[in-house]
C-alpha positions as CSV (number, residue, x, y, z in Angstrom):
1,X,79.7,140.3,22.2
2,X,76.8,138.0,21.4
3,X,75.5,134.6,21.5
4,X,74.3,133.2,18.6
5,X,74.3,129.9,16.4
6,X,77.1,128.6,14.1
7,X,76.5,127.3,11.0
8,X,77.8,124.5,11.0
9,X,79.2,122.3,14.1
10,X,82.2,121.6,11.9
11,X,84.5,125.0,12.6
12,X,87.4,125.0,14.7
13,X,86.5,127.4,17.3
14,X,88.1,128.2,20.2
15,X,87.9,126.7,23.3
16,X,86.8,128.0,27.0
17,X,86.1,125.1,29.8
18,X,84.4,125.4,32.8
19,X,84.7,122.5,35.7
20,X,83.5,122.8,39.7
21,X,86.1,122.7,42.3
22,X,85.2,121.7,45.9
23,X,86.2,124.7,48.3
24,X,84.9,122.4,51.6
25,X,87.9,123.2,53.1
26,X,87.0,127.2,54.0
27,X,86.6,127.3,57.3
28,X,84.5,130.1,59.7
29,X,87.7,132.4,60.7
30,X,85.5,132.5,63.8
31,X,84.8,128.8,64.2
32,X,88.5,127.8,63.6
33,X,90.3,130.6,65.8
34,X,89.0,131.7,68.5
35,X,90.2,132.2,72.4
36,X,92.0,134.2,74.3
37,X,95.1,135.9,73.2
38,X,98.6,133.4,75.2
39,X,101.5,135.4,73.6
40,X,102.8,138.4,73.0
41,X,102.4,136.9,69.1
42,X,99.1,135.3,69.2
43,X,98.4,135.5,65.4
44,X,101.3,132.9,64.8
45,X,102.3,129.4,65.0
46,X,105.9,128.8,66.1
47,X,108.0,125.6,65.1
48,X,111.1,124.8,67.0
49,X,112.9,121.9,68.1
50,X,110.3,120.7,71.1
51,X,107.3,122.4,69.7
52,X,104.9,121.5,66.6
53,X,106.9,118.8,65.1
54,X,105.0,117.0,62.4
55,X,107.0,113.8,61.8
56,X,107.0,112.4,66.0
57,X,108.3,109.2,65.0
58,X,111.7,108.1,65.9
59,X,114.7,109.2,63.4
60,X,113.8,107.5,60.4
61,X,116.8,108.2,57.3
62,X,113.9,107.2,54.3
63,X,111.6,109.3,56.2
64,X,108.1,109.8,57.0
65,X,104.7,110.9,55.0
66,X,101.1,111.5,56.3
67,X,99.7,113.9,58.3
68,X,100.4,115.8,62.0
69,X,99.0,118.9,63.7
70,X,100.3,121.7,64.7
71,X,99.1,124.6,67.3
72,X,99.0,128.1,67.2
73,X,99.9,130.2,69.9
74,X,95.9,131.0,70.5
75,X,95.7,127.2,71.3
76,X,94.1,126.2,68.2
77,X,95.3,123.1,66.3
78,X,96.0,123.2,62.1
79,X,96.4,119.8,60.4
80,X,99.2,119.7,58.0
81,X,99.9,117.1,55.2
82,X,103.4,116.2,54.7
83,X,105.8,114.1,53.1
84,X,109.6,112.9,53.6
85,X,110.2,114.2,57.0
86,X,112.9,113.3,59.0
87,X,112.6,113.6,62.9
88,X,116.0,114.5,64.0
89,X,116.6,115.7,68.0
90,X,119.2,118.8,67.1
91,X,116.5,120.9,64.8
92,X,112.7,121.3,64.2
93,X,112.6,119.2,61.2
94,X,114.5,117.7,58.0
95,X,113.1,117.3,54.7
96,X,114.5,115.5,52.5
97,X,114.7,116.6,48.9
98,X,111.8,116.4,47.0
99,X,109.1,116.4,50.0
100,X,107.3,118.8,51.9
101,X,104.6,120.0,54.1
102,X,101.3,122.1,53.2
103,X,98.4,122.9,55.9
104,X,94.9,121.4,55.3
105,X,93.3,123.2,57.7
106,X,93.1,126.8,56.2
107,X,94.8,129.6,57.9
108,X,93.3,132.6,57.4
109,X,95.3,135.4,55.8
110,X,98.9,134.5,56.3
111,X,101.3,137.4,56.1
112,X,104.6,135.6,56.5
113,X,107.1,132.4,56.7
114,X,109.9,133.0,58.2
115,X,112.5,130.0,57.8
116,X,115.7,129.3,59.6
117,X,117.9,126.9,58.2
118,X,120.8,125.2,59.9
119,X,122.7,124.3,56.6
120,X,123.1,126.1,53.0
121,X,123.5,122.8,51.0
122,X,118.9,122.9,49.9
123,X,116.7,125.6,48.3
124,X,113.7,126.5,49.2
125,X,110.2,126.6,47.3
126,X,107.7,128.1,48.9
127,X,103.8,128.2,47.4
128,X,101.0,129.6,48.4
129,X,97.7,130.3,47.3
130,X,93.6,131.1,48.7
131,X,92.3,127.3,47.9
132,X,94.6,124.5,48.5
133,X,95.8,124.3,44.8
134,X,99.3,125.8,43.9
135,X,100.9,127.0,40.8
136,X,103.9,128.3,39.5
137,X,102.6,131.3,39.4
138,X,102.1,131.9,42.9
139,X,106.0,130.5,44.7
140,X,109.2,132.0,45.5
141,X,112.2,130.1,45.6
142,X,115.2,131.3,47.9
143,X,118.8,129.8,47.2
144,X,120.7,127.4,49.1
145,X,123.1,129.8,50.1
146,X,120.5,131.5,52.0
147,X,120.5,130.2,56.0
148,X,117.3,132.3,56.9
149,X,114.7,134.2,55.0
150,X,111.2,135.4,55.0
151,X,108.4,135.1,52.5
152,X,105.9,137.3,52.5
153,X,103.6,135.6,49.8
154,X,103.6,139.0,47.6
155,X,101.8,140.6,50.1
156,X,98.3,138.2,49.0
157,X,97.4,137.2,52.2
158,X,97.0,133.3,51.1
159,X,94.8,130.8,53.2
160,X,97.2,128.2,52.1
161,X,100.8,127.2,51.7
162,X,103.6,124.5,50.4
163,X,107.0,124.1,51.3
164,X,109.4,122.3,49.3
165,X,112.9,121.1,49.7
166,X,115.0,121.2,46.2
167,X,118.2,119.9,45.4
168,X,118.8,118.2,48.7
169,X,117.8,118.0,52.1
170,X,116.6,120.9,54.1
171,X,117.2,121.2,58.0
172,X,115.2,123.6,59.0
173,X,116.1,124.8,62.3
174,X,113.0,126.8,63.4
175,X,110.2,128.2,62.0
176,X,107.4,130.7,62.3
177,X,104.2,131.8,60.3
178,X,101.8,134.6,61.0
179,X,98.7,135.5,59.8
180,X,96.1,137.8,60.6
181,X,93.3,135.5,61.1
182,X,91.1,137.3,58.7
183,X,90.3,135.5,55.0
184,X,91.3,138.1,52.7
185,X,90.8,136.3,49.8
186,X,87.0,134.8,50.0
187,X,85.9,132.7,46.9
188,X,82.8,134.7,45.5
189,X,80.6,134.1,42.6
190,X,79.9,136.3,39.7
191,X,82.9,136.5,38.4
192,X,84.6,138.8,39.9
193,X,87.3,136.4,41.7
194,X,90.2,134.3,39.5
195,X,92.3,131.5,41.2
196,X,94.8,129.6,39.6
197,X,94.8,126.3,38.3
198,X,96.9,123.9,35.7
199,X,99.0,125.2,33.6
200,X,98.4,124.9,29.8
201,X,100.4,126.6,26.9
202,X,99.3,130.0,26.5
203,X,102.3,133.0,25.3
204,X,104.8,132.7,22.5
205,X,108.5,132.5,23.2
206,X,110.8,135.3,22.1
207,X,113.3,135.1,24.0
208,X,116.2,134.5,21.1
209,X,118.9,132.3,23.9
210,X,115.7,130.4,24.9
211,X,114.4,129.6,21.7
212,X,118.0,127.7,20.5
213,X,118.1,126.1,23.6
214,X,114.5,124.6,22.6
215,X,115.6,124.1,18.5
216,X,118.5,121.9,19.8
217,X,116.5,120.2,22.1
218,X,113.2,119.5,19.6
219,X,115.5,117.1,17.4
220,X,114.4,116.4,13.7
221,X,110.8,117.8,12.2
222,X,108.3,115.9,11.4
223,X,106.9,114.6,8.3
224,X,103.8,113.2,7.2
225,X,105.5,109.5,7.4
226,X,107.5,109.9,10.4
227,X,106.8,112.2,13.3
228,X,110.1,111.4,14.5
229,X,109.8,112.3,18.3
230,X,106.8,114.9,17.6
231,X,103.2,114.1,18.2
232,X,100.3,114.9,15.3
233,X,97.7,116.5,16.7
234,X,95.3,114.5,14.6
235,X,93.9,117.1,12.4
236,X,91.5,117.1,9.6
237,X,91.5,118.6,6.3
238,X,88.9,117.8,3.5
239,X,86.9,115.9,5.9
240,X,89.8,112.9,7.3
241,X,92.4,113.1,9.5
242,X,96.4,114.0,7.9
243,X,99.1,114.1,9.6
244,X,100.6,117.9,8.7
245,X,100.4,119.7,11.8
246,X,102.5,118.1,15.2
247,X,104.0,119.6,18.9
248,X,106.5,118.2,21.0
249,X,106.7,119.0,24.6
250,X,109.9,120.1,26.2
251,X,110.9,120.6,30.4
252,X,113.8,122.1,31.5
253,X,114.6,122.2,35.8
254,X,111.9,124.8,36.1
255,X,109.4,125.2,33.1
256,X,107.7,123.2,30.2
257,X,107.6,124.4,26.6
258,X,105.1,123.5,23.7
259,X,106.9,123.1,20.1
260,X,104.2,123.6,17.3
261,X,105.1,122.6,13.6
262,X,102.7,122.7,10.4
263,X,103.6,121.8,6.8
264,X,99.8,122.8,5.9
265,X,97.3,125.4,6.8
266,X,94.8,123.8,9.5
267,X,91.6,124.7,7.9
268,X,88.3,126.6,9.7
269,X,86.1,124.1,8.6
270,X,87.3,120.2,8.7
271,X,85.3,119.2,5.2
272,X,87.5,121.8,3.4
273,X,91.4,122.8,3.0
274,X,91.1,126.5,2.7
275,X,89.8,129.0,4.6
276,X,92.5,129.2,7.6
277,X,93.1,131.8,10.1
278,X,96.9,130.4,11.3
279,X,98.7,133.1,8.8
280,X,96.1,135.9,9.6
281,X,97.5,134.9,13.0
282,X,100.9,135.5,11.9
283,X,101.9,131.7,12.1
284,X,103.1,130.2,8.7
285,X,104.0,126.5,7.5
286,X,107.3,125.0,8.1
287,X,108.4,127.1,10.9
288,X,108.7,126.1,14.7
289,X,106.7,128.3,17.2
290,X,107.4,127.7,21.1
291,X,104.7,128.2,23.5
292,X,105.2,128.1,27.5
293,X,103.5,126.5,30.0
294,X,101.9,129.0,31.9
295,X,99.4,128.7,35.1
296,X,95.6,128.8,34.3
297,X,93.4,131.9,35.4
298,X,89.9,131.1,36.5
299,X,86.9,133.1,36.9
300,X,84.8,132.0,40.1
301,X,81.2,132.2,38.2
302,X,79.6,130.5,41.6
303,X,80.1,128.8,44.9
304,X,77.8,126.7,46.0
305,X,77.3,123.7,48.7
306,X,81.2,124.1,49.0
307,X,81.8,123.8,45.2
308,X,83.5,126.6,43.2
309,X,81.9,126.7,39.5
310,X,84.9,127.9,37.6
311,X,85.5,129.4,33.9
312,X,88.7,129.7,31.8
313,X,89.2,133.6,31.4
314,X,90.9,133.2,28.9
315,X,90.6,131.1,24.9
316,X,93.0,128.4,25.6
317,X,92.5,126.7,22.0
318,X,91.3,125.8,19.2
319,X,89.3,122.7,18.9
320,X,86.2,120.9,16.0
321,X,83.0,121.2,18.1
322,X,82.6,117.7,15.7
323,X,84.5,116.7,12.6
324,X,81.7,115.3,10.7
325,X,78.6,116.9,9.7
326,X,77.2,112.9,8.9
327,X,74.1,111.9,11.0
328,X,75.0,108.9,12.7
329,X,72.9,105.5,14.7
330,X,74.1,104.9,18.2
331,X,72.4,102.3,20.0
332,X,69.6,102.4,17.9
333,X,68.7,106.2,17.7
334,X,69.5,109.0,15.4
335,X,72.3,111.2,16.5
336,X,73.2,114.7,14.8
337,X,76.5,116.3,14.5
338,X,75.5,118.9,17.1
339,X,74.8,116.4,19.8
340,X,77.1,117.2,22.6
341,X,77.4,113.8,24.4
342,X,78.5,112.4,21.3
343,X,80.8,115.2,19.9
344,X,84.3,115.6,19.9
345,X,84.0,118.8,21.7
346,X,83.1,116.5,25.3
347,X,85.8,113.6,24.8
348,X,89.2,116.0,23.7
349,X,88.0,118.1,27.2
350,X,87.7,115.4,29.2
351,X,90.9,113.1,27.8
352,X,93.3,115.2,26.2
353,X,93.0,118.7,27.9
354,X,92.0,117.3,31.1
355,X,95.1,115.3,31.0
356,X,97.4,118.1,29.5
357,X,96.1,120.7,31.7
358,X,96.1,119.0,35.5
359,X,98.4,117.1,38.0
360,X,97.0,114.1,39.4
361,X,96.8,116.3,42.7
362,X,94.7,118.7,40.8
363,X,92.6,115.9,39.4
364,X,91.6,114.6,42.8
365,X,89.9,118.0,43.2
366,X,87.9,118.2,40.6
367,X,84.6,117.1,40.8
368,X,82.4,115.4,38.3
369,X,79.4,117.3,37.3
370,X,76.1,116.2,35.9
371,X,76.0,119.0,33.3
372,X,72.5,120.2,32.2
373,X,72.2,119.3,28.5
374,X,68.2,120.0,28.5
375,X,66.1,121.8,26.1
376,X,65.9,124.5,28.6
377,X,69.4,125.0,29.1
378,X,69.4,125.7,25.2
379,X,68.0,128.6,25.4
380,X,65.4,127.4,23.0
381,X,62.5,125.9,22.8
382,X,61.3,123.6,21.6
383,X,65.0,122.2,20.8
384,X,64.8,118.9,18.9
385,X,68.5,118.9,19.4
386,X,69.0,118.9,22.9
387,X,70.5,115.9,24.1
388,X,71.0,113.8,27.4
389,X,72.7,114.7,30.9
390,X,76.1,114.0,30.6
391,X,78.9,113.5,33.9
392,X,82.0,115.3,33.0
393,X,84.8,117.0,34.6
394,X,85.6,119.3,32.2
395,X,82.6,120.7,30.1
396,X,81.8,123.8,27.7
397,X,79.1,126.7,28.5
398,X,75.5,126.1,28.0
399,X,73.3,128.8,26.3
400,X,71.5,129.8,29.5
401,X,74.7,129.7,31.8
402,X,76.8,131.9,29.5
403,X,73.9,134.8,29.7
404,X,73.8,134.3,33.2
405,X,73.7,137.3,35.9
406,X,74.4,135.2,38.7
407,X,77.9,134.2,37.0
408,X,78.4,137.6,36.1
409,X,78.0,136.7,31.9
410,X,74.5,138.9,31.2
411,X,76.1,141.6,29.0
412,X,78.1,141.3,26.2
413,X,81.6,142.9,27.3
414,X,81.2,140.5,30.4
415,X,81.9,137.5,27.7
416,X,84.5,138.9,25.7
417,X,87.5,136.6,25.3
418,X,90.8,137.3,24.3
419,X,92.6,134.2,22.9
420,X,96.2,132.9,23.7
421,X,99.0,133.0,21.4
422,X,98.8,129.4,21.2
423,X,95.4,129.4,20.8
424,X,95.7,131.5,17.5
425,X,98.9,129.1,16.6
426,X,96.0,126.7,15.9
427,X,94.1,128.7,13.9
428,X,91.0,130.5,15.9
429,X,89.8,133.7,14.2
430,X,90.2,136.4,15.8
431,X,89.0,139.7,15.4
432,X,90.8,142.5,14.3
433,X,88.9,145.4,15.5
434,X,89.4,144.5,19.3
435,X,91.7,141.1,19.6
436,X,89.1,138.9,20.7
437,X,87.7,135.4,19.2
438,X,84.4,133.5,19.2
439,X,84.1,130.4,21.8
440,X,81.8,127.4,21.6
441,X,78.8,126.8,23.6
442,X,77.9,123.4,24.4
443,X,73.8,123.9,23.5
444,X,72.8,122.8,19.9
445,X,70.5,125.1,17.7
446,X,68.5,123.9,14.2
447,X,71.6,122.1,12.8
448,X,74.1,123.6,14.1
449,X,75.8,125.0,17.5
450,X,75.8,128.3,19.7
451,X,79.0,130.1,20.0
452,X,80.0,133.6,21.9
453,X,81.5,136.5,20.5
């Protein structure tokens, strides 16, 4: 793969995002557990009717939220959030539907939860995950029927875990976790460490049962004068924005849906109206594609001062570094169609896919950056194109970081991309020979902008 300009700014190429992530809550395995061993279970932390209640208050039927401690049986104390506890005297504690309780503290390498319920009316959701972020890709629900089960996290050793109460309160009875006090899954740089984080559309649907159940639900198309209940995405074609391409978003009890509908070709290039990818793809006009929502993967380029510096690894869409090729005058100064603090590339990241992508409890943990636009982090110079520092939380590559050996991106194969089905639903090119597509860089070049291939 290589790293080279595009000519011009104007193609719809596909999209790879990077953001930093705060990882201050890591603690020294050392520093956080230590002492001498007090049970014949050390590496545990037991919770039973008089013993590491969360919710102390007194019985309270609404329930309580905020924050407790527990202790293990080495002595040490974890702080747990939690939400809609109950504080009843006959079991450890109630949850009522819908809340929960997730450590703060980490606890390194967990191996197991073992639950005991003293009722089969709730189910039970149980994340977990290295960095205190959960998906739906990493949880295991166990059915109200059951009265006691174990979870042993898929064997990952997690740092981190959520329990949630579905479908009605949950009396837990007693409870246990153990963990082998040894961080197993350590965020690294370089690349060679993923986490998970927002969920996006990403693979096609097939499933012939599933795919009626979303027709019925998607209710009538769209046209160019009425998008009925389906959102245009905005498109251009010949240079101005047409309403011929729209998706609708779907949720059933468990997972979200993207519907994706087109009465014209989306273009390559926004000045023109030929010249698409989307039936290369094998995506035609005036059909319905579905596309789930599916959990994020994230390459861990670098840690640093507690912040993780994280890269899509994989081409999540298909997005106009800029629609117009027109110089334009902001506050008094020239501004080129490769300038990215004024493209379209930097405000659909930080509004639309930052919105689409994360939960509000995700958003809290994602740190605003001041991203490097300068001539240096080009790649060349001089650069009369290089523009100011910018403050996002979601930002593209620069020239310099994606050829970086620190982040694990100096050789070609290291940058190679595949692209989601979704991604190719919106047109990105992608290359026969080996299934992989070209992704924008956010550093300009002459008059134009850098991509990877």
């Amino acid at each position: 793969m290589n790293v080279k300009r595009r000519n011009f700014v104007f193609g719809t190429m596909c999209l790879l995002s990077v953001l930093t992530l705060p990882v201050t809550l890591f603690g020294n395995k050392t520093e956080l557990f230590n002492g001498i061993l007090a049970s014949e279970n050390p590496y545990s932390i037991v919770f039973e009717t008089s013993k590491n209640k969360l919710a102390v208050g007194a019985f309270n039927p609404t329930g309580y939220s905020g924050s407790g401690v527990a202790t293990t049986e080495l002595g040490n104390e974890v702080a747990f959030d939690y939400s809609l506890l109950i504080n009843p005297t006959s079991n450890w504690q109630t949850i009522l539907e819908g809340g929960f309780f997730t450590n703060i503290n980490p606890i390194h390498g967990m191996e197991q939860i073992t639950i005991n319920k003293s009722d089969t009316t709730a189910s039970v959701k149980v994340y977990w995950s290295n960095i205190s972020i959960f998906s739906e890709g990493q949880c295991e629900v166990f059915a109200a029927a059951t009265d006691s089960f174990t979870c042993t996290f898929d064997e990952y050793k997690p740092n981190y875990i959520k329990v949630v109460a579905i479908g009605a309160s949950l009396n837990i009875e007693n409870m246990e976790i153990e963990f082998s006090c040894s961080d197993e899954n350590p965020l690294e740089g370089g690349g060679s460490k993923t986490v998970l984080m927002g969920m996006y559309p990403q693979s096609m649907v097939t499933d012939a049962t599933l795919l009626s159940t979303l027709n019925s639900a998607r209710g009538t198309l769209p046209t160019s004068s009425n998008s009925q209940s389906w959102t245009s995405y905005g498109y251009y074609i010949s240079g101005s924005v047409s309403s011929y391409m729209w998706y609708i978003d779907i949720r059933d009890e468990t997972d979200g849906y993207r519907g994706v509908y087109f009465t014209s070709y989306r273009p390559y290039y926004t000045t023109t109206s030929s010249d698409t990818y989307q039936d290369d793809n094998g995506y035609n006009t005036s059909s319905v594609y579905w596309f789930k929502y599916e959990p994020i993967t994230w390459r861990v380029l670098d840690v640093q001062s507690n912040r993780a510096f994280l890269m899509a690894d994989l081409v999540l869409d298909s997005q106009d570094y800029h629609y117009s090729t027109s110089e334009r005058t902001i506050g008094g100064s020239t501004v080129y169609a490769n300038n990215y603090k004024e493209s379209h590339i930097l405000s659909w990241l930080n509004d639309n896919f930052y919105n689409t992508a994360f939960t509000a409890a995700e958003k809290a943990r994602i740190q605003t950056t001041t991203v490097d636009n300068s001539v240096a982090s080009t790649g060349y110079d001089p650069n009369a194109y290089a523009c100011a520092n910018t403050s996002d939380k979601v930002f593209l590559l620069s020239y310099a970081e994606a050829t970086s050996a620190t982040y694990g991106l100096s050789t070609d194969a290291s940058r190679q991309l595949q692209p989601s089905a979704y991604a190719q639903s919106q047109g990105v090119y992608t290359y026969t020979s080996n299934g992989n597509s070209n992704w924008w860089l956010r550093s300009p070049y002459s008059d134009g902008a850098n991509r990877a291939r």
